[in-house]
TORGU-49916 format. One record per residue (C-alpha): residue number from 1; residue in three letters; x, z, y. Coordinates in steps of 0.02 Angstrom, whole numbers. Each point is the difference from the previous one (the first is absolute). Layout:
# TORGU-49916
+-----+-----+--------+--------+--------+
|   k |   r |      X |      Z |      Y |
+-----+-----+--------+--------+--------+
| NUM | ALA |      X |      Z |      Y |
...
+-----+-----+--------+--------+--------+
//
This chain:
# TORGU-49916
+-----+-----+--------+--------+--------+
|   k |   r |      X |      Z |      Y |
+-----+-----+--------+--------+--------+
|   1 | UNK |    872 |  -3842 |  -2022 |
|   2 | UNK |    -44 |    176 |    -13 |
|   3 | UNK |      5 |    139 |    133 |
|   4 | UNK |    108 |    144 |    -86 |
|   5 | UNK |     69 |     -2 |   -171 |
|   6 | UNK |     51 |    164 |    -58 |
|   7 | UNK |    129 |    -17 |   -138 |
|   8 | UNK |     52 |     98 |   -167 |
|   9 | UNK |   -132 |    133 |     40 |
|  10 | UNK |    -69 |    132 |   -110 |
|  11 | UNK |   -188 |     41 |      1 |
|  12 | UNK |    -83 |    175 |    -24 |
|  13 | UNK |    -11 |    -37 |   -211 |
|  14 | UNK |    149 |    -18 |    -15 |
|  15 | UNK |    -29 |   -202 |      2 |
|  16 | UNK |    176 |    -97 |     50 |
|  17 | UNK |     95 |    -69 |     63 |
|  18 | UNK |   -115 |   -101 |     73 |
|  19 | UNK |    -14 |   -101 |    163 |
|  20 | UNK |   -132 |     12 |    107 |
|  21 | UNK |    -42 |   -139 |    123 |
|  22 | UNK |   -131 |     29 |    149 |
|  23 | UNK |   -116 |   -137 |    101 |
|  24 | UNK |    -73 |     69 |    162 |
|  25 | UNK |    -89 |    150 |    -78 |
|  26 | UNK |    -17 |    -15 |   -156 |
|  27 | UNK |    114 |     25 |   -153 |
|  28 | UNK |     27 |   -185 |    -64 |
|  29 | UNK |    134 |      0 |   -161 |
|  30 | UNK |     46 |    144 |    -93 |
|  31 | UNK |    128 |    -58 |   -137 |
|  32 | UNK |    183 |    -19 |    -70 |
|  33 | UNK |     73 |   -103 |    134 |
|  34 | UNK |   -101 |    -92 |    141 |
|  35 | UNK |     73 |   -155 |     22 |
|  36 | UNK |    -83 |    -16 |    179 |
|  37 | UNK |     91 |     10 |    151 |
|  38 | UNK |    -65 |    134 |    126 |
|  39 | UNK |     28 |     21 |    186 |
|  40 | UNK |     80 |    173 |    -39 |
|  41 | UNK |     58 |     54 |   -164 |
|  42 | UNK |     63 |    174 |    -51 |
|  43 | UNK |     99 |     69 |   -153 |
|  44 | UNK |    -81 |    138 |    -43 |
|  45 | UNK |    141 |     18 |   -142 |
|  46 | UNK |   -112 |     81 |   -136 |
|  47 | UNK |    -81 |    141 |    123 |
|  48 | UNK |   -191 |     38 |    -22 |
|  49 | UNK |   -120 |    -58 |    118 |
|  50 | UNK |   -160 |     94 |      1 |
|  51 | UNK |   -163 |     -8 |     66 |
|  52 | UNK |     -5 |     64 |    190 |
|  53 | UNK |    -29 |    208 |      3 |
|  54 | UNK |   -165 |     66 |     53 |
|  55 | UNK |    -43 |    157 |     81 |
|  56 | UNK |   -172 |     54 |    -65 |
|  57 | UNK |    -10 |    168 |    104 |
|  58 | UNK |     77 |     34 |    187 |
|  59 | UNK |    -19 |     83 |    146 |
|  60 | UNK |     37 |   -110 |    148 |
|  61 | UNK |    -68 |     70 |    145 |
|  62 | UNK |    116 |    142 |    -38 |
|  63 | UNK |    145 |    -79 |    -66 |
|  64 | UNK |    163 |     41 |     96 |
|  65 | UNK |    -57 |    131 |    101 |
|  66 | UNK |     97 |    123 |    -72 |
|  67 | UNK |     15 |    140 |    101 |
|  68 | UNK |   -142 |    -19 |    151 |
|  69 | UNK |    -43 |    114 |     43 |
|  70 | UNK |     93 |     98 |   -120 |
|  71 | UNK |     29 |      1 |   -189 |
|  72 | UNK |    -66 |     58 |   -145 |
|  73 | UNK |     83 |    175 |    -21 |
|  74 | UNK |   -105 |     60 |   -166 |
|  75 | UNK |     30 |   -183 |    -58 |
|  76 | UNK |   -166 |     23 |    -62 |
|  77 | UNK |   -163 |   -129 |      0 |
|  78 | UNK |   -116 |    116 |     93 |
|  79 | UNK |    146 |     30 |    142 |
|  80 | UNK |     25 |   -207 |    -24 |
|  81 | UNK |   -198 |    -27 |     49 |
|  82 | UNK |     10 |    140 |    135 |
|  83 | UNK |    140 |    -77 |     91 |
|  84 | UNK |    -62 |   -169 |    -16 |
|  85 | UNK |   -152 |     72 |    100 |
|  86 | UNK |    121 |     66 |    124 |
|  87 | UNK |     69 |   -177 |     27 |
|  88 | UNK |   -163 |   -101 |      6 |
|  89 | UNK |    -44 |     59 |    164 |
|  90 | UNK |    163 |    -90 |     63 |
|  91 | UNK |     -1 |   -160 |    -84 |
|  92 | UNK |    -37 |   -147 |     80 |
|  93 | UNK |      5 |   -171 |    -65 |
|  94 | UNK |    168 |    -79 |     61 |
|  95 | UNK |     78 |    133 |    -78 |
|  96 | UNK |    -99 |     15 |   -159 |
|  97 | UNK |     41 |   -199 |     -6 |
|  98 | UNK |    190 |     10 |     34 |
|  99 | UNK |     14 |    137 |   -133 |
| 100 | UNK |   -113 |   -117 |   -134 |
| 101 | UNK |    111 |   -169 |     65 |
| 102 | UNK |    175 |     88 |    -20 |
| 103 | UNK |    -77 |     54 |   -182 |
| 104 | UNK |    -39 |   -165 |    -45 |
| 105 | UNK |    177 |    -72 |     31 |
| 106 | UNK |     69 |    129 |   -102 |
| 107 | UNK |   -130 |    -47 |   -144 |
| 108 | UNK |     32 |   -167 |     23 |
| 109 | UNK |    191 |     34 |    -43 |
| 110 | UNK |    -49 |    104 |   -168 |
| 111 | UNK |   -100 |   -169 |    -57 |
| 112 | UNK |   -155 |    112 |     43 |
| 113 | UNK |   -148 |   -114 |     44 |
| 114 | UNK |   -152 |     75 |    -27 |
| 115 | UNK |    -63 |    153 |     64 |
| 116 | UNK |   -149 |     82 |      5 |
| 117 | UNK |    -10 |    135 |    117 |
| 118 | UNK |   -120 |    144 |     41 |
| 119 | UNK |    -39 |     29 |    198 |
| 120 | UNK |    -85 |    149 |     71 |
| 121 | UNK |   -171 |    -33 |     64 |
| 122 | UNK |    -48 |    202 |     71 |
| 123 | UNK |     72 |    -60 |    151 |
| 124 | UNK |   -159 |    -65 |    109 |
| 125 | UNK |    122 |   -115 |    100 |
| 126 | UNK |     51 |    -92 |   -166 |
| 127 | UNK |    185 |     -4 |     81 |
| 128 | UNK |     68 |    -32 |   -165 |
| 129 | UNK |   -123 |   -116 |    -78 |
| 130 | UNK |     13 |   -116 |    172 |
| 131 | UNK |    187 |      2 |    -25 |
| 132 | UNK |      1 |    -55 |   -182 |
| 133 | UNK |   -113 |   -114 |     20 |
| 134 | UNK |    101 |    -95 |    121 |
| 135 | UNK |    174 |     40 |    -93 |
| 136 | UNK |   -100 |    -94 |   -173 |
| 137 | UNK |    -22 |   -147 |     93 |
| 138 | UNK |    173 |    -15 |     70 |
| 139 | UNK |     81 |     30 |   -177 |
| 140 | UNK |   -137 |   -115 |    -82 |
| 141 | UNK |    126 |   -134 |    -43 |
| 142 | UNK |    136 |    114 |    -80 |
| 143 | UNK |   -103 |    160 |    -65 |
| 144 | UNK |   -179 |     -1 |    -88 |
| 145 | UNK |    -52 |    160 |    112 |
| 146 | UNK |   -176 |     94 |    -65 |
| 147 | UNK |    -75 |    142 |     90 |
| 148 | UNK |    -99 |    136 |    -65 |
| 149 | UNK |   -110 |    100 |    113 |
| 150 | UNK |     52 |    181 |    -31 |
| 151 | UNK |    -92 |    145 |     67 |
| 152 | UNK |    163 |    127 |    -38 |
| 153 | UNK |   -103 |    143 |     68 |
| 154 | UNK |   -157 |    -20 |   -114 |
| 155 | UNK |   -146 |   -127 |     14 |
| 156 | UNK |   -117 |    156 |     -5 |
| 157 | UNK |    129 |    131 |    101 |
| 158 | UNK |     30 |    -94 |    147 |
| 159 | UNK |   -156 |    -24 |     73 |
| 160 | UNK |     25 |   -198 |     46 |
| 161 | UNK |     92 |    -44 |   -117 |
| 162 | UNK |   -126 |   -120 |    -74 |
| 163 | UNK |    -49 |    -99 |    140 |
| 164 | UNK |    189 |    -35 |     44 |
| 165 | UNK |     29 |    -59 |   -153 |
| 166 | UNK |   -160 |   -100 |     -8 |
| 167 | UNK |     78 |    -61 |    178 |
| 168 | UNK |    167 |    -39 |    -96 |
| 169 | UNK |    -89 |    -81 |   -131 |
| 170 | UNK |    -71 |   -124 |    141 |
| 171 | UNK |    182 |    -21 |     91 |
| 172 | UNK |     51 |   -116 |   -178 |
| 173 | UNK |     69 |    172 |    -86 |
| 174 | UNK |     17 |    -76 |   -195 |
| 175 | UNK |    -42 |    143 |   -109 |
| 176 | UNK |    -93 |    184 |      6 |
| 177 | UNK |     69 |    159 |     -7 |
| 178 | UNK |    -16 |    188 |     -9 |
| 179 | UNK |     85 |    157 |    -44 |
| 180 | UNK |   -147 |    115 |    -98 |
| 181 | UNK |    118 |    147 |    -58 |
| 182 | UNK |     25 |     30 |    189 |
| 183 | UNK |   -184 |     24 |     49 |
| 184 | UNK |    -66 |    188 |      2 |
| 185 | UNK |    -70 |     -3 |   -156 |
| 186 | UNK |    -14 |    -71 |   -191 |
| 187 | UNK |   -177 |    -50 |     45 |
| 188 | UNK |     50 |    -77 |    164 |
| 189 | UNK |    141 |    -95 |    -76 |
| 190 | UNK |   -106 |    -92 |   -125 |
| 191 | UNK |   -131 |    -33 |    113 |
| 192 | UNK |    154 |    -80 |     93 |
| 193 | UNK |     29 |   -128 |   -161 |
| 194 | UNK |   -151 |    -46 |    -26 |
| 195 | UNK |    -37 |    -45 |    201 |
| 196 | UNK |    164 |    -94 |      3 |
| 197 | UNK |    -18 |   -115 |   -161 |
| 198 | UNK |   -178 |    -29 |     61 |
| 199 | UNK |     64 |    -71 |    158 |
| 200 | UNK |    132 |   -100 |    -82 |
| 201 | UNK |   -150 |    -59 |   -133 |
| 202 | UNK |   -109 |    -58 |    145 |
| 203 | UNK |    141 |    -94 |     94 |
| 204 | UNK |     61 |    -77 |   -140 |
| 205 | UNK |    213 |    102 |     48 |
| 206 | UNK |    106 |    105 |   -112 |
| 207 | UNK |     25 |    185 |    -23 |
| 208 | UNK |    140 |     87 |      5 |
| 209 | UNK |     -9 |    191 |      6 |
| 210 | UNK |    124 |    133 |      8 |
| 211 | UNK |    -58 |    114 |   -149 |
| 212 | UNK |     16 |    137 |    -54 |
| 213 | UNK |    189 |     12 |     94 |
| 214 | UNK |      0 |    200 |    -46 |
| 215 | UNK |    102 |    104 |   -144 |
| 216 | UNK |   -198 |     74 |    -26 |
| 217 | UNK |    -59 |     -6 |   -159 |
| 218 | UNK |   -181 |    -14 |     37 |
| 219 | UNK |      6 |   -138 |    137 |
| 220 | UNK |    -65 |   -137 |    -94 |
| 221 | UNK |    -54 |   -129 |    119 |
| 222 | UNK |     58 |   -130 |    -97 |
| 223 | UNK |   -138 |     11 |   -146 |
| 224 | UNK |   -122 |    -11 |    144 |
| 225 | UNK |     95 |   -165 |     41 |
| 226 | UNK |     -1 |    -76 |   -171 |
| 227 | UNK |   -180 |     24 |    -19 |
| 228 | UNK |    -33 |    -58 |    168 |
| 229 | UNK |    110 |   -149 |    -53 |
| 230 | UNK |   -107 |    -32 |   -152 |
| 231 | UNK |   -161 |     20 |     95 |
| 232 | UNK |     46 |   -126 |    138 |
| 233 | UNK |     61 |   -119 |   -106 |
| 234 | UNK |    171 |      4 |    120 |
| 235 | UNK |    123 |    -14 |   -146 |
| 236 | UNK |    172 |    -34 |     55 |
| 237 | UNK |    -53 |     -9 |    181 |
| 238 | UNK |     32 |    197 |     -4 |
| 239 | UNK |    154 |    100 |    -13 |
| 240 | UNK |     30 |    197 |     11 |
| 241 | UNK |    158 |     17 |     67 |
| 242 | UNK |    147 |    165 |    -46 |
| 243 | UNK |   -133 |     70 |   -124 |
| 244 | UNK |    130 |    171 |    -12 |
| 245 | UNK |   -134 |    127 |    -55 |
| 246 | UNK |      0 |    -96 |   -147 |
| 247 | UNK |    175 |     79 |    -72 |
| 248 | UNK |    -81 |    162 |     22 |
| 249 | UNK |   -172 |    -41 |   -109 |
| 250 | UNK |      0 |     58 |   -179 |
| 251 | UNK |     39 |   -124 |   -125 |
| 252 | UNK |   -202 |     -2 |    -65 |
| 253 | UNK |    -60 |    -27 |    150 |
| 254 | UNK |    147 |   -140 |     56 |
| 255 | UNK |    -59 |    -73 |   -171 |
| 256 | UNK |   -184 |    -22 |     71 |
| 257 | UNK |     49 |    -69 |    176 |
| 258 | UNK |    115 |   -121 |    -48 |
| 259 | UNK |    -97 |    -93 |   -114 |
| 260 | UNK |   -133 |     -8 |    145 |
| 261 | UNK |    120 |    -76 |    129 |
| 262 | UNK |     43 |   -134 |   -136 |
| 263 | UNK |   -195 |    -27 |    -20 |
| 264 | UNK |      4 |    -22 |    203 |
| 265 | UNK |    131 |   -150 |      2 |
| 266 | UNK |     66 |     80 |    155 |
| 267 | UNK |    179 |     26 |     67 |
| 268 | UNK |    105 |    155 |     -8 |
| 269 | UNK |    168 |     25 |    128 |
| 270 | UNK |    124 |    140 |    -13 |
| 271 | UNK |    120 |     32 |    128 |
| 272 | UNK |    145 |     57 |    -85 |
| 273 | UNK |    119 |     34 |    154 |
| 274 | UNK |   -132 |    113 |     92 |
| 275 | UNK |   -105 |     80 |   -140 |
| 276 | UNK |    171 |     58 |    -68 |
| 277 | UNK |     26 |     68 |    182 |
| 278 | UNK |   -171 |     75 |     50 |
| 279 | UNK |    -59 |     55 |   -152 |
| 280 | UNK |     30 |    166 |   -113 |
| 281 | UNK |     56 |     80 |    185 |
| 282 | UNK |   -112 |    154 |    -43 |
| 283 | UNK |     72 |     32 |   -170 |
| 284 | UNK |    167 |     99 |    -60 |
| 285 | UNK |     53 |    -38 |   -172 |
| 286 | UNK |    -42 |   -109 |    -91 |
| 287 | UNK |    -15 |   -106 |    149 |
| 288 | UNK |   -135 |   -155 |    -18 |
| 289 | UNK |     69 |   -179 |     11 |
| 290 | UNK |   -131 |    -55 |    105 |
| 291 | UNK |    -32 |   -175 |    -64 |
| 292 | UNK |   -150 |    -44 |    -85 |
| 293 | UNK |    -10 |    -48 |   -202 |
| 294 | UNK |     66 |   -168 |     -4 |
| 295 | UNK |     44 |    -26 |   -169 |
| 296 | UNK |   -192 |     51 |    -57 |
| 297 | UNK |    -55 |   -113 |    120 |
| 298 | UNK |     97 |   -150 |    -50 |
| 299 | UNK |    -35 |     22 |   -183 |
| 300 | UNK |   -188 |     15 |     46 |
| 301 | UNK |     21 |   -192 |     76 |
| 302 | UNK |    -24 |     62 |    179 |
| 303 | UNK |    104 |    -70 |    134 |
| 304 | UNK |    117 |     87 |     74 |
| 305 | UNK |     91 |    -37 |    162 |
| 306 | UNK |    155 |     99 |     85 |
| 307 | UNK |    -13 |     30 |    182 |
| 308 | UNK |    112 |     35 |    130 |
| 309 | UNK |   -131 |    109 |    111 |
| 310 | UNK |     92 |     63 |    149 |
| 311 | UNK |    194 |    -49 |     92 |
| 312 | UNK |     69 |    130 |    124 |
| 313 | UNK |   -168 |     86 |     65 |
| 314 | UNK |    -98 |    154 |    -12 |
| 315 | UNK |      4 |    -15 |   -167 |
| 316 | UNK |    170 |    -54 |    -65 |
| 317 | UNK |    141 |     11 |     89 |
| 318 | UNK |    104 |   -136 |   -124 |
| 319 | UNK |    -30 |   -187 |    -43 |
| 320 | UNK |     43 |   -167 |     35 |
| 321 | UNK |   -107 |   -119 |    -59 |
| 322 | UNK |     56 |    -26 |   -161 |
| 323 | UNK |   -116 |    -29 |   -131 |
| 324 | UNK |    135 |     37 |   -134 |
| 325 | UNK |     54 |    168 |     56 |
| 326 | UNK |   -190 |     36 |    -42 |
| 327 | UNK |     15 |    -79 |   -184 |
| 328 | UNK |    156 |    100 |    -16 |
| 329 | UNK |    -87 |    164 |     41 |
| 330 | UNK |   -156 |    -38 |   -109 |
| 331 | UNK |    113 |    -30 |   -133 |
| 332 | UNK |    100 |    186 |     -2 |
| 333 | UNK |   -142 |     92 |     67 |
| 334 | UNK |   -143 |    -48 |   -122 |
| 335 | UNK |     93 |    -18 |   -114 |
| 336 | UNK |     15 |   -170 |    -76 |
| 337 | UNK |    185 |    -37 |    -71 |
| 338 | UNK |    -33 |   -152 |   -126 |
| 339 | UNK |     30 |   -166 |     46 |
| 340 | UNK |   -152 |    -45 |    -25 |
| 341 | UNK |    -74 |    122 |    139 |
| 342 | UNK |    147 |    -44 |    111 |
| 343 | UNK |    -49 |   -179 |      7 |
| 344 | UNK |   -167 |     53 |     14 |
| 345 | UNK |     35 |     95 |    168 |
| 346 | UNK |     94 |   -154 |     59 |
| 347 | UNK |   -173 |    -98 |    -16 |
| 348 | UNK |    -93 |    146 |     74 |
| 349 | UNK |     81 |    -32 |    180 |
| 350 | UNK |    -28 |   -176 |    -24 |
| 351 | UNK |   -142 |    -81 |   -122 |
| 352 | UNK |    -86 |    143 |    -13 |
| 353 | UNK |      0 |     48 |    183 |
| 354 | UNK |    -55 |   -194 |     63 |
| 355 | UNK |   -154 |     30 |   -130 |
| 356 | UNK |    -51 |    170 |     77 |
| 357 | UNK |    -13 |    -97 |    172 |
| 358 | UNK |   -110 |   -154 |    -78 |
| 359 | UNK |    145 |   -130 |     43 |
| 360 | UNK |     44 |   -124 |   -108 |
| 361 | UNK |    104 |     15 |   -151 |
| 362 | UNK |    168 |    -11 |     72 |
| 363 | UNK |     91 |    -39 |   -186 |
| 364 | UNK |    144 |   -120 |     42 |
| 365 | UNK |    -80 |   -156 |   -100 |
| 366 | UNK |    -10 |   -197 |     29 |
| 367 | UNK |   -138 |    -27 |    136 |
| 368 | UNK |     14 |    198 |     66 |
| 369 | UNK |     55 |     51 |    153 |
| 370 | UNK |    152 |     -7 |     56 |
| 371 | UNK |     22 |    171 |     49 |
| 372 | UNK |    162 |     83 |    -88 |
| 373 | UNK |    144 |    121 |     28 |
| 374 | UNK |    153 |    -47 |    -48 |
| 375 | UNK |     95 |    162 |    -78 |
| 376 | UNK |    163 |     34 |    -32 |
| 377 | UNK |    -23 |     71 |   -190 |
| 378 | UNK |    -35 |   -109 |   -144 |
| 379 | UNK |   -185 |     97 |    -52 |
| 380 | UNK |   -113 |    135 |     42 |
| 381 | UNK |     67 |    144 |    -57 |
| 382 | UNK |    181 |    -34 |     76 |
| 383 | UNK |    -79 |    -37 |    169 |
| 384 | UNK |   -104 |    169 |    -24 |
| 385 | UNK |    141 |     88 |    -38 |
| 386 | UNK |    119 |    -69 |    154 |
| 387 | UNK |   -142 |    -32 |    104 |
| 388 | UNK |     56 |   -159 |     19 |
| 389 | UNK |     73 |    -98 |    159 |
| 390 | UNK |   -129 |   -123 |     49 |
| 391 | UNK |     90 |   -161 |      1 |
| 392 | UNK |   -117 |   -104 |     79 |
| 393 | UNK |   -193 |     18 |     43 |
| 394 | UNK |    -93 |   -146 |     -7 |
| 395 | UNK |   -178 |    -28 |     73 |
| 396 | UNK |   -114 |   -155 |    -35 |
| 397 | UNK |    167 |    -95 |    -59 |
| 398 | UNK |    101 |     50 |    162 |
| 399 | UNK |    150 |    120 |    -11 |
| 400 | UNK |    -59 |    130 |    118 |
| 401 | UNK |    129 |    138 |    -29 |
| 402 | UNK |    201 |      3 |    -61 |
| 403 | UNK |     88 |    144 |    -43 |
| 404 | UNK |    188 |      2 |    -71 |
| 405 | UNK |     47 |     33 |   -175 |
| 406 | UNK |     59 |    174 |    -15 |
| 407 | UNK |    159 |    -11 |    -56 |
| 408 | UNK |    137 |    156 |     -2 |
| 409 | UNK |    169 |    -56 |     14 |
| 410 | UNK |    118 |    136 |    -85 |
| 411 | UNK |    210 |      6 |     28 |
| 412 | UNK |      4 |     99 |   -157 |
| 413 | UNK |    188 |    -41 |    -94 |
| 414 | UNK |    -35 |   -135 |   -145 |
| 415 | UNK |   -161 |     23 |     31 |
| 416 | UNK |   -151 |   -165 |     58 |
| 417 | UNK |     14 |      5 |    188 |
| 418 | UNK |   -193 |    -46 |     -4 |
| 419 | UNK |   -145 |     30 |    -90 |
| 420 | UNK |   -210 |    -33 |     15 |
| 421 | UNK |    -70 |    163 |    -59 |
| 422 | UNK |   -102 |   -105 |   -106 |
| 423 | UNK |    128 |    -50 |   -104 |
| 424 | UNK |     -9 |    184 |    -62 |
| 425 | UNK |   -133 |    -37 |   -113 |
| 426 | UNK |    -47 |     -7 |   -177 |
| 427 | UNK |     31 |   -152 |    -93 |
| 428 | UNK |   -158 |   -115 |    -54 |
| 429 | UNK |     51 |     57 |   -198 |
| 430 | UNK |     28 |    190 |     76 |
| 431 | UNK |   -203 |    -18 |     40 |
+-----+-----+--------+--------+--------+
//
């Protein structure tokens, strides 16, 4: 007797249909037909079920704050860190947590369940890392929660800085972080890497910096972090996170630096929704796209995660969670239009995203997880493309979230009165 049984499913490769049958936590049977009984079955009816999304970048001390005290008028990311300064002072850590809890249901609806998120540390009460830290331990059993200790006004311009996140680092804050393009100068801001990975080194965390989050050229933190990388032995433990100046470096200089990142082993994460948004604000035409060179990066064997990075706050004033609205983005604005790159950024906010964090590969396989989204398309790029209803979210075996089909009824004459939007799709000989 088996717990779940999933039936006539679809995987990520295109496998199916298979069934997929579930014991406690674990994945048990993948194949044909299970001939088990279960104590719940479903008929998934040749959908895809994926591996759960994953949120490698977010900001949820500030998430959902949209508009206090005001909002972003310039829509800019130096007006976004200014007004997030002007709302610090009135945070405190009921309401950081009720924002950060009301987020997580959402996420938990989008088949979102891992996130890691950056929290502010130039704030000598730690109002925001006290809140998290509470808010991880209350979603523990639904969402894999990691923290970064982020000093978002400079670990060498605000003049604590360091010591609260040293203190954050001792609250059971997972990884170390740091924003060296926004310290006073060049010099400061590399002195800024190389302190922060040598904290991480000694204490045995991961890095994950904001770098080089600028449409300047010369701001080139991120060699500083590769080497340091190298040096420190840290590997995949590190990850530079929106990378933008990168799409304004020349192309010799790009051909350097990326081969240097690969050398590093660590991770790379554009955030497709915002560095669309925030970036190329100071230019007229031709206007910058803002993201950084994935395709380069990809083809240099680097990986390469999509994050979501910020839902109605300072920052961004859109979002919802969803993990495929981000795919969808990376895909028009990098661009990357084969179907080979489009399944690609379906992995990105999945596989990749879970190996960025250092979880466990979450590949839907006999004797993994049983963590899955049930989605109502029948493969990646269809549920990219109608960022897909989430059927059903399930969580260590258990069903933890149901969502209709979408389904438009039409009273067209001699026309279907239904369809499933996912019937709109090519045929398997079409692709």
């Amino acid at each position: 007797m088996l717990d779940l049984i999933l039936r006539q499913a679809r995987l990520p490769d295109r496998q199916g249909p298979l069934d997929i049958g579930i014991e406690a936590d674990r994945v048990a049977a993948i194949a044909p037909q299970i001939s088990a009984e279960a104590r719940t079955e479903m008929d998934v009816a040749g959908r895809l079920v994926s591996p759960p999304f994953t949120d490698p970048h977010f900001h949820m001390d500030a998430t959902l704050s949209l508009g206090t005290p005001r909002l972003n008028v310039s829509g800019t990311l130096l007006e976004g860190i200014a007004l997030w300064g002007e709302l610090k002072p009135l945070l405190t850590p009921e309401a950081v947590m009720e924002r950060a809890l009301r987020y997580c249901d959402l996420a938990v609806s989008q088949g979102l369940l891992s996130i890691r998120s950056h929290v502010d540390v130039c704030d000598d009460n730690l109002t925001a890392v006290e809140a998290l830290v509470e808010v991880r331990k209350i979603v523990a059993p639904y969402i894999d929660l990691q923290l970064v200790a982020f000093p978002q006004d400079g670990l060498y311009r605000s003049a604590t800085a360091e010591a609260n996140l040293l203190r954050a680092l001792d609250m059971g804050v997972d990884v170390v972080g740091g924003i060296p393009h926004f310290e006073r100068t060049m010099e400061d801001g590399a002195r800024s890497v190389v302190r922060l990975c040598e904290i991480a080194a000694e204490r045995g965390l991961m890095v994950d910096l904001h770098c080089d989050e600028s449409d300047d050229p010369m701001s080139r933190h991120v060699e500083t972090l590769a080497a340091e990388t190298t040096r420190l032995g840290l590997g995949g433990r590190v990850t530079a996170s929106h990378v933008t100046a990168m799409h304004s470096y020349d192309n010799y200089y790009a051909s350097k630096l990326i081969p240097l990142i690969a050398e590093s082993g660590m991770n790379i994460i554009p955030n497709p929704l915002i560095n669309i948004t925030l970036q190329g604000r100071s230019d007229t035409y031709p206007r910058r796209r803002g993201l950084t060179r994935v395709p380069e990066l990809r083809a240099a064997g680097v990986n390469v995660s999509f994050g979501q990075d910020c839902t109605m706050d300072p920052w961004y004033s859109l979002g919802s969670g969803d993990m495929l609205d981000v795919a969808h983005m990376g895909i028009h604005a990098v661009p990357m239009t084969s179907r080979e790159a489009m399944d690609w950024a379906f992995t990105s906010v999945t596989v990749n995203g879970a190996r960025t964090m250092g979880l466990p590969d979450p590949t839907i396989r006999e004797g993994g997880p049983a963590n899955m989204v049930v989605l109502q398309a029948h493969d990646p790029i269809e549920a990219v493309r109608l960022r897909a209803t989430r059927l059903a979210v399930i969580k260590h075996g258990k069903i933890i979230s149901r969502t209709e089909p979408r389904i438009v009824r039409l009273t067209l004459p001699d026309r279907p009165e239904t369809l499933d939007p996912a019937d709109y799709a090519p045929t398997a000989q079409d692709q």
